[in-house]
N, C-alpha and C positions, 0 to 999 in steps of 0.2 A: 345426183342428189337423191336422198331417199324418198321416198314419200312419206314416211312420220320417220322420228330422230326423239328419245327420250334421253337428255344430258341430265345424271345423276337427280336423279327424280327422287323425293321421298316425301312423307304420309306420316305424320301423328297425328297421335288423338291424346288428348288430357285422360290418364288413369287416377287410379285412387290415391288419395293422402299426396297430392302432387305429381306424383309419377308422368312421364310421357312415356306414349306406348310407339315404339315405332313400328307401323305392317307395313309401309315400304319403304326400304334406307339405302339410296344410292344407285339406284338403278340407273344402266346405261344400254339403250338396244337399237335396231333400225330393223325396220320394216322397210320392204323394197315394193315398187310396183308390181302388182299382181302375185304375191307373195303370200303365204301360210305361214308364221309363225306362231308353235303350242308355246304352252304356257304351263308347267306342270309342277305342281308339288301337293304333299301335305292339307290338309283343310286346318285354315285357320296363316298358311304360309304368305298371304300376303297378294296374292296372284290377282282374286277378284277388285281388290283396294287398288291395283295396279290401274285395270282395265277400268276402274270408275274414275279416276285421276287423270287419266290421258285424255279423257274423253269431257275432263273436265262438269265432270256428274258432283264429283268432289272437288275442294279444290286443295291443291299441292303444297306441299310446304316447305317445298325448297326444287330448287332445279329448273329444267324448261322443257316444254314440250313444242319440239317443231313439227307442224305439219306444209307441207310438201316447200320447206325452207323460211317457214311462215312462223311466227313464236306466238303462240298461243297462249302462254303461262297466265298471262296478265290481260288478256283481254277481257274488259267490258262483256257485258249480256247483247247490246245490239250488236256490238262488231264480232260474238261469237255466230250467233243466228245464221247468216250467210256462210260459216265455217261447217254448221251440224247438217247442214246438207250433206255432207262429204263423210261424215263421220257417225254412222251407226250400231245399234246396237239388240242384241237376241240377249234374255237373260234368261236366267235356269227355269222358274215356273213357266209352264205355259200356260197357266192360267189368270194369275195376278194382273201382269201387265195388261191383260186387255176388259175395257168398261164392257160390264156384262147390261149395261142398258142400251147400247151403241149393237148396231148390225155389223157382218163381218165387214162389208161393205162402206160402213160410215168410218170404221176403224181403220181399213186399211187409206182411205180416201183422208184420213184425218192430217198428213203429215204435207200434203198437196195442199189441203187448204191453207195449212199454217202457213204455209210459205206461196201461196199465190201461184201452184203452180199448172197453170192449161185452165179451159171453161169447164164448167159441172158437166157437159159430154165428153169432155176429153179424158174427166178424172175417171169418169165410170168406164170407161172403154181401157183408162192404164188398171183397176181392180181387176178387170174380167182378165187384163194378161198378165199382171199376175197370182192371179188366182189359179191359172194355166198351167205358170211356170213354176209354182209352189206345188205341182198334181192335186188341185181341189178344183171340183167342179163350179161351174158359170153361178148356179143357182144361191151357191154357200153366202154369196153378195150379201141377202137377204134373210140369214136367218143370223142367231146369237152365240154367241160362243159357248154357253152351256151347253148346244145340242150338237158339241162335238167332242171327241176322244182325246186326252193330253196330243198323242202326233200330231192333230190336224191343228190344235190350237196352237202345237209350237209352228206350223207351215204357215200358219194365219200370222204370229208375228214375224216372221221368215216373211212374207209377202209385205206385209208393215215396213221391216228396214230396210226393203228393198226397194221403195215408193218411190224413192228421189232420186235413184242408183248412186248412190253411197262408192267411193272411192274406198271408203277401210271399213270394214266391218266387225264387233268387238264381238265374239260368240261366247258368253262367261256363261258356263259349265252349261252350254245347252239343249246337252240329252242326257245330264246325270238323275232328270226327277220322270225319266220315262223307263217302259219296259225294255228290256235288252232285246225283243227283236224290235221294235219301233224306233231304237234305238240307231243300230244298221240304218235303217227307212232314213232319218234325219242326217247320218252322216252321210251317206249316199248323197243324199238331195246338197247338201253343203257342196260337196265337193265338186259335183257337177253344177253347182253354179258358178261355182270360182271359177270353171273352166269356161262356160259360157258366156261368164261375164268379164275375165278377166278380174273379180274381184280379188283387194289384199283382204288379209282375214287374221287377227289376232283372236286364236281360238286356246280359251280357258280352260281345263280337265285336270282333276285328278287321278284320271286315270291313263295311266302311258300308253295303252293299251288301245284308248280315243286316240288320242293323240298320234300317235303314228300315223293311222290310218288319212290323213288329211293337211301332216304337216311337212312342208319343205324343210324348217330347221324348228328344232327343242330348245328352250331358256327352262333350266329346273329351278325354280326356287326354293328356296328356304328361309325359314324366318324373315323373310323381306329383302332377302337378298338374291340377287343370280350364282346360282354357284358353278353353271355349268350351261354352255350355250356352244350349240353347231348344228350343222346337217343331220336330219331326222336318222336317214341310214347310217349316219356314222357314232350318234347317240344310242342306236337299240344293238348296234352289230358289240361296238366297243365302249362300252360308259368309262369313263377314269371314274369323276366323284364317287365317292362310297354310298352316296345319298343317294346317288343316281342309279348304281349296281344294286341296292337295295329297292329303289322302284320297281323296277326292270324286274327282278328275281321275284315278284309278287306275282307279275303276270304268267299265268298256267300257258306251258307251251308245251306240245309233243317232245315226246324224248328227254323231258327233264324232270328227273325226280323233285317231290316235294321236300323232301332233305335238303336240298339243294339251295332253299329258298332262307334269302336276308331275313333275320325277324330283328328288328331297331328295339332295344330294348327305353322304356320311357316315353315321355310324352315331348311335344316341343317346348322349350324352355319360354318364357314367361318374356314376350317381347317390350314388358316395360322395365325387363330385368337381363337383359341377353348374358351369354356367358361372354367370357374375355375372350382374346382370340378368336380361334374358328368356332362359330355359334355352335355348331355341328359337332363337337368337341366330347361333349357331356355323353353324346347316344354313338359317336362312330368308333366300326369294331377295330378298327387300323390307326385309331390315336397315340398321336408323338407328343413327347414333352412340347415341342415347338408352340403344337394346337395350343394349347393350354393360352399363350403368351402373346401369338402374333397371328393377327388374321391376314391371311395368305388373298392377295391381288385376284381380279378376275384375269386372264390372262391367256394368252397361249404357251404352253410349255414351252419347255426346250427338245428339240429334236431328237436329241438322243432319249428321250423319257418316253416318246409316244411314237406311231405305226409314220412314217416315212411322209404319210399325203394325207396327214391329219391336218383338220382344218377349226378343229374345236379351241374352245376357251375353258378353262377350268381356275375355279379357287380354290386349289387344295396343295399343301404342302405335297405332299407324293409326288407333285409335278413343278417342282420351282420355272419361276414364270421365265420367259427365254429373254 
């Protein structure tokens, strides 16, 4: 059993003149125990909507979300409570999420009290570990969040969702509003906690480039869909999707000329307006009459289309599904 299970999950919201917008439409994925699953696409593709739905921040509008064989879809505010134990979350500012009237200390201690958990010596002895385990010193308990630098404010919610040791961890885009070496600093720090802790980690980026560095398997999205899902080393070595070889080719890497690199011509099509067929249709440089007509399955190809000990799924006609 996995430990979370998303059965065809989707997300509108009411657009203009009636319209429905769909940012997530039909998602299907699992997350395993102690597992890294990135999440990458596009800004505006749907990924973050994703991460706030599971998590039931939002709520969904069709589909179910199982966590550890448990359906959460439909549960009530009490019977979720005892669920959000288990289920946390890092979002991109590090400075919003935390009351800049609250000490780091009262902030991080704040998710213990909600939930009753240990005496006022117990809570402040689990701050100081981790405050430890986040590399921010004993003393930080006591002072405020403005008298720290975006890093340490993102360690401070890092030490936050870590309060109740969270079973799955949602990371949506949580070093894209910091500097690129602090950057490293935050992915470092994730990754060595998933290992110390065993945490699973549904970790959010637009950039593939994040994402590697910290994921077991890649889901790309687009327009609100999965277009392409497998093993992180088997998504950067060989992408099928053209969406995806178009990510990939953005990232500067030794020995590849900048010639060389995908440029998508256009913006994403208007999700209260998708195109027919394969959304992707309008912007990719390998379209078939097909795209146009019929939106091609998430799948795993057929064997003869892909490398021998492929393990990936893709939605794309290139690869008729096996």
């Amino acid at each position: 059993m996995s430990l979370l299970e998303l059965r065809h999950l989707s997300k509108t919201y009411p657009g203009a003149n009636g319209a429905v917008v769909q940012a997530v439409s039909d998602v299907s994925l699992s997350i395993e125990a102690g597992e890294v699953l990135g999440i990458v696409g596009e800004s505006g593709c749907g990924k973050s909507t994703l991460g706030r739905t599971l998590l039931r921040l939002v709520e969904p509008s069709g589909g179910e979300i199982l966590f550890e064989g448990q359906d959460l879809t439909h549960l009530g505010r009490r019977a979720m409570k005892p669920v959000r134990r288990d289920l946390q979350v890092i979002f991109q500012d590090p400075f919003g999420p935390l009351n800049p009237r609250h000490t780091v200390g009262g902030i991080i201690a704040e998710p213990l009290k909600v939930h009753r958990v240990g005496s006022r010596a117990e809570q402040q002895a689990r701050v100081a570990e981790l405050l430890k385990l986040v590399g921010l010193p004993e003393d930080a308990a006591k002072r405020y969040p403005h008298e720290f630098s975006g890093g340490q404010r993102q360690r401070i919610a890092i030490a936050r969702a870590l309060a109740l040791e969270p079973k799955l961890l949602v990371a949506d885009e949580a070093v894209s509003a910091l500097d690129v070496s602090i950057q490293s600093q935050i992915i470092n720090l994730i990754a060595d906690l998933r290992r110390r802790l065993n945490l699973s980690i549904l970790f959010i980026s637009h950039d593939l480039s994040v994402i590697r560095h910290v994921s077991d398997r890649i889901a790309v999205m687009y327009l609100g869909r999965i277009v392409e899902i497998g093993p992180a080393e088997e998504i950067m070595a060989a992408p099928k999707h053209p969406y995806t070889q178009a990510l990939l080719s953005a990232i500067p890497r030794p020995g590849v000329a900048r010639g060389q690199r995908i440029v998508l011509q256009g913006e994403l099509p208007d999700p209260a307006n998708p195109p027919s067929g394969c959304a992707f249709h309008t912007r990719c440089p390998k379209v078939m009459d097909i795209c146009h007509k019929v939106r091609p399955p998430l799948a795993h190809p057929q064997r003869e289309t892909v490398e021998p000990d492929s393990r990936s799924e893709v939605a794309c006609h290139l690869y008729p599904a096996a």
